[in-house]
Z-matrix of the N, CA and C atoms (Angstrom, degrees):
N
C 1 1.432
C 2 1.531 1 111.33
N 3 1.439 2 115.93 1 -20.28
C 4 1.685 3 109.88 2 -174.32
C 5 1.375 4 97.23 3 -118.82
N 6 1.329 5 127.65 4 33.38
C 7 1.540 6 123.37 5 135.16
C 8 1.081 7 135.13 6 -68.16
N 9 1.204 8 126.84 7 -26.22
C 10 1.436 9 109.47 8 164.97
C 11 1.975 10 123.16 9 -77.87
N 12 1.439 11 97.00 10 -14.53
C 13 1.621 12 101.59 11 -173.26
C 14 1.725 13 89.70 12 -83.54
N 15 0.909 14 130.84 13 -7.61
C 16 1.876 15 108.07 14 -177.79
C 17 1.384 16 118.18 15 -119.54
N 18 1.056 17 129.69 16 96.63
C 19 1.492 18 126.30 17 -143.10
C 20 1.476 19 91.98 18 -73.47
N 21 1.285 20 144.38 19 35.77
C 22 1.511 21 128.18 20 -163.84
C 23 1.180 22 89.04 21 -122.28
N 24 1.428 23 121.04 22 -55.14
C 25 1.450 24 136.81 23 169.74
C 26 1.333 25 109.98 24 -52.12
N 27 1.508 26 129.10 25 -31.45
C 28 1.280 27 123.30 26 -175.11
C 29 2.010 28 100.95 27 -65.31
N 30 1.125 29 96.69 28 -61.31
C 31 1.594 30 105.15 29 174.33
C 32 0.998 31 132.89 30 -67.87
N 33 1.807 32 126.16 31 -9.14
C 34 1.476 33 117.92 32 136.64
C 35 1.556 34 121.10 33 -63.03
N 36 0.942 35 116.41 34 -21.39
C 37 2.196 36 131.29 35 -173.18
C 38 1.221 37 82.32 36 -74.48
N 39 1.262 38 142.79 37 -70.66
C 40 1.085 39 134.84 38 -134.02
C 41 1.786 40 114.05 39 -33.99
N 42 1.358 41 107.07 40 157.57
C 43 1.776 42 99.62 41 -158.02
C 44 0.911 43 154.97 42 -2.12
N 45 1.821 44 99.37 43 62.50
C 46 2.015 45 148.61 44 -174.16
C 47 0.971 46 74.22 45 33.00
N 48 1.861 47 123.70 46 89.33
C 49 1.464 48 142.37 47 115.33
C 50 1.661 49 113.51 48 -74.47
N 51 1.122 50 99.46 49 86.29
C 52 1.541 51 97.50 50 -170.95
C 53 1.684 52 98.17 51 -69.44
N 54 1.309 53 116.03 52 -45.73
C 55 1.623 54 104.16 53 173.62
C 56 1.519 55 125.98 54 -32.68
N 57 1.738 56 97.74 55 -67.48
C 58 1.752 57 102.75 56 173.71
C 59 1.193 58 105.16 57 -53.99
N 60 1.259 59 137.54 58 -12.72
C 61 1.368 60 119.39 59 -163.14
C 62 2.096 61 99.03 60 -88.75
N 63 1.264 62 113.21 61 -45.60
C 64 1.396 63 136.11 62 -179.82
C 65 1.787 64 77.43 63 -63.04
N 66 1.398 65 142.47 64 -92.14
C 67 1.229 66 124.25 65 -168.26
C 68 1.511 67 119.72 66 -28.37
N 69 1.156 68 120.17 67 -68.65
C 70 1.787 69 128.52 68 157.83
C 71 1.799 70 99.59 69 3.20
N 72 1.367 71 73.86 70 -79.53
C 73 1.714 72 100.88 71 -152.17
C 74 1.934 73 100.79 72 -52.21
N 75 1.687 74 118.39 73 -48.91
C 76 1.080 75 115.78 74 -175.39
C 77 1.889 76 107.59 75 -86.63
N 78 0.900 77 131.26 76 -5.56
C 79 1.489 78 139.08 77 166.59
C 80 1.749 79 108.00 78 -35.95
N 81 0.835 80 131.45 79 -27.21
C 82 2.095 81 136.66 80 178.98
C 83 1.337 82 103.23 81 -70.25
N 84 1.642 83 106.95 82 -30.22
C 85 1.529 84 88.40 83 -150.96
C 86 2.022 85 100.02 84 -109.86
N 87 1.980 86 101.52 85 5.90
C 88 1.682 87 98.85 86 135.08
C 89 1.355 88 92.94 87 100.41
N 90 1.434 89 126.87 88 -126.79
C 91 1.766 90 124.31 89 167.80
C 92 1.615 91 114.96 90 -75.98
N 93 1.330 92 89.66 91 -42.86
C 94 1.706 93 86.76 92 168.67
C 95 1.773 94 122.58 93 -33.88
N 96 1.480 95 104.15 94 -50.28
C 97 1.240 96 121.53 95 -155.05
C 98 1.755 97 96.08 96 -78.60
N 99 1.034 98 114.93 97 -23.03
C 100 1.166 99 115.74 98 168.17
C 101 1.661 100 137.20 99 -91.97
N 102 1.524 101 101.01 100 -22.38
C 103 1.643 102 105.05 101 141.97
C 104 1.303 103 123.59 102 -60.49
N 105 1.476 104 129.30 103 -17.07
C 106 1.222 105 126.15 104 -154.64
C 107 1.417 106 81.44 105 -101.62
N 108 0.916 107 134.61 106 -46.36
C 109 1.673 108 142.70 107 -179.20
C 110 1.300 109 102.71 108 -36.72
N 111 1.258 110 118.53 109 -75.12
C 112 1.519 111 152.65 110 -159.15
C 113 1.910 112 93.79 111 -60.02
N 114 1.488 113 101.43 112 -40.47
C 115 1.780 114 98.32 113 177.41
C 116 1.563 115 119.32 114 -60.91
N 117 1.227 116 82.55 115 -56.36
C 118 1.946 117 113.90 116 172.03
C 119 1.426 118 120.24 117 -42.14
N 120 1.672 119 110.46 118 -39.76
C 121 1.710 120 104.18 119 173.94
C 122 1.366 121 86.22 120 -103.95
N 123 1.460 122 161.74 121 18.61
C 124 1.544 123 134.08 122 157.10
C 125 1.479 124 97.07 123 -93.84
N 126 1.298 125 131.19 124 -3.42
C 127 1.762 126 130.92 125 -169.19
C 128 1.166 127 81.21 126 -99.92
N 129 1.297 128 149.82 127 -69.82
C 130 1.163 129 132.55 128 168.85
C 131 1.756 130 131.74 129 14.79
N 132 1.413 131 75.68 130 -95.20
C 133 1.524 132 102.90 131 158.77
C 134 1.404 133 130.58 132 -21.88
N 135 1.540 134 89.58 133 -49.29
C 136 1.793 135 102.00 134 -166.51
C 137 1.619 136 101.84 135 -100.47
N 138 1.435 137 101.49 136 -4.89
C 139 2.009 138 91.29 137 164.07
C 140 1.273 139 114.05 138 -102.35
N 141 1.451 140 128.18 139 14.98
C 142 1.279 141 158.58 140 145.06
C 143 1.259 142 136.63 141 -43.19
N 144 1.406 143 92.47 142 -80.13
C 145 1.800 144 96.42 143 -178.39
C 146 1.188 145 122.15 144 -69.07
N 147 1.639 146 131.79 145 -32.70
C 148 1.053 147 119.24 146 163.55
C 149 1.444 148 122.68 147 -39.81
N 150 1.276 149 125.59 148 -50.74
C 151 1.398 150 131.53 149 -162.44
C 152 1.681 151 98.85 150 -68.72
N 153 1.638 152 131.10 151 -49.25
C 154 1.307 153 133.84 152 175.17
C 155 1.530 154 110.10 153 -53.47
N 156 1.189 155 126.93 154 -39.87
C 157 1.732 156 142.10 155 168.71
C 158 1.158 157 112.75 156 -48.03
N 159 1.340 158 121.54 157 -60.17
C 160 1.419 159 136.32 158 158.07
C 161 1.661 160 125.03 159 -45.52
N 162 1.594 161 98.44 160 -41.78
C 163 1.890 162 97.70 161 -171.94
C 164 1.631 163 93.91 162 -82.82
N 165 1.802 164 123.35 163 -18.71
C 166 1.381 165 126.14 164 -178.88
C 167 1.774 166 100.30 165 -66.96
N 168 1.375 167 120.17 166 -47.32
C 169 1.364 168 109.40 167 -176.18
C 170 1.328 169 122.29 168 -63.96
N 171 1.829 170 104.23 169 -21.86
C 172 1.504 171 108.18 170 -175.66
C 173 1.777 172 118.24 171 -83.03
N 174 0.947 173 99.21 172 -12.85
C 175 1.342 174 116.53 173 171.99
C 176 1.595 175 114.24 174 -64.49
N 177 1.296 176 104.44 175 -73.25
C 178 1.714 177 118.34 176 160.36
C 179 1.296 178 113.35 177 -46.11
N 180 1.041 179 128.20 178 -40.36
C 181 1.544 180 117.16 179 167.38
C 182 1.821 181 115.74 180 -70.06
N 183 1.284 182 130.63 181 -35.19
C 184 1.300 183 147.36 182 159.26
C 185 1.367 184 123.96 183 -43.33
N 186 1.426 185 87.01 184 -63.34
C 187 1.848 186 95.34 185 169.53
C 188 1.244 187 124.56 186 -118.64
N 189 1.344 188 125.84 187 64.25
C 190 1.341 189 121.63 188 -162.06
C 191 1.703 190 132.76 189 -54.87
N 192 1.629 191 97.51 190 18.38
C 193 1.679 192 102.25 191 177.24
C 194 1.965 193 99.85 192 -81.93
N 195 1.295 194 109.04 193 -28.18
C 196 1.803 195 114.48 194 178.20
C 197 1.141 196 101.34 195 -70.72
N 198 1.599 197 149.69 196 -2.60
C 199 0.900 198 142.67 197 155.03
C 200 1.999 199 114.57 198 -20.62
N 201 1.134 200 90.07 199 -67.19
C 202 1.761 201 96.79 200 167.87
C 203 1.591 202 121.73 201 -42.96
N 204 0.951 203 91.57 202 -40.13
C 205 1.941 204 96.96 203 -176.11
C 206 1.521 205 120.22 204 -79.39
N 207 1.298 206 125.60 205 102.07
C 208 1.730 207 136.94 206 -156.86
C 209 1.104 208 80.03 207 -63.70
N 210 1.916 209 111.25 208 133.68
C 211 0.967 210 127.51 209 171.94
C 212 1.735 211 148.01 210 -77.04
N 213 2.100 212 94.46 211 10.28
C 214 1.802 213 98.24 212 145.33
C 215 1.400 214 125.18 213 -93.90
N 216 1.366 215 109.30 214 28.35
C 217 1.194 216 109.81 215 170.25
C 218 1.583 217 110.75 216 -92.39
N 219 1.479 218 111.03 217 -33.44
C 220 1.327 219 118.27 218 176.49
C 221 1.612 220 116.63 219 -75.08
N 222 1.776 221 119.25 220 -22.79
C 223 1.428 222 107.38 221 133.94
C 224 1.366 223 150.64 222 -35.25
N 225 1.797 224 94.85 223 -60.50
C 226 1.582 225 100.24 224 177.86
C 227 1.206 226 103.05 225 -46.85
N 228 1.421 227 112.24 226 -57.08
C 229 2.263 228 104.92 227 -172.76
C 230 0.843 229 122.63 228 -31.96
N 231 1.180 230 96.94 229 -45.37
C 232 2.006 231 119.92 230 -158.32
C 233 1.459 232 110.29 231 -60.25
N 234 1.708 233 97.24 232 -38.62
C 235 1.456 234 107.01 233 -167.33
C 236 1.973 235 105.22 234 -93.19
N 237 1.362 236 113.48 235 -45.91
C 238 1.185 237 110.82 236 179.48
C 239 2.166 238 101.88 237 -53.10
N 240 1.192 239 111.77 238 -39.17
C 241 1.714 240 107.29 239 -174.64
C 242 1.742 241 95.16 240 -56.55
């Protein structure tokens, strides 16, 4: 709701960069604000792979010819797509 009143935040949003926008927003508080950044896209990450790990087992259960293919490989895809 107070994106449009802070023009700083408006220009991190800019084309629903929700990241720049979270940078925007933590930018006051200097290096800090940028560790907090840096936490924020590696948490990311890690509420992630489980779910790709999971769609890798469902796959192998689906098509059981990938049976052969160790199933962080069906991560890496998941994640490079």
């Amino acid at each position: 709701m107070a994106l449009p009143s802070v023009p700083d935040w408006q220009q991190g949003y800019a084309g629903d960069n929700v990241g720049g926008l979270l940078a925007a927003m933590l930018q006051p508080l200097g290096k800090f604000g940028k560790f907090l950044t840096v936490l924020l896209s590696l948490s990311l990450a890690a509420n992630i792979a489980p779910t790709f790990y999971s769609m890798s087992l469902n796959m192998q259960i689906f098509l059981p010819f990938l049976v052969v293919v160790p199933r962080y490989v069906f991560s890496i895809v998941a994640t490079a797509m």
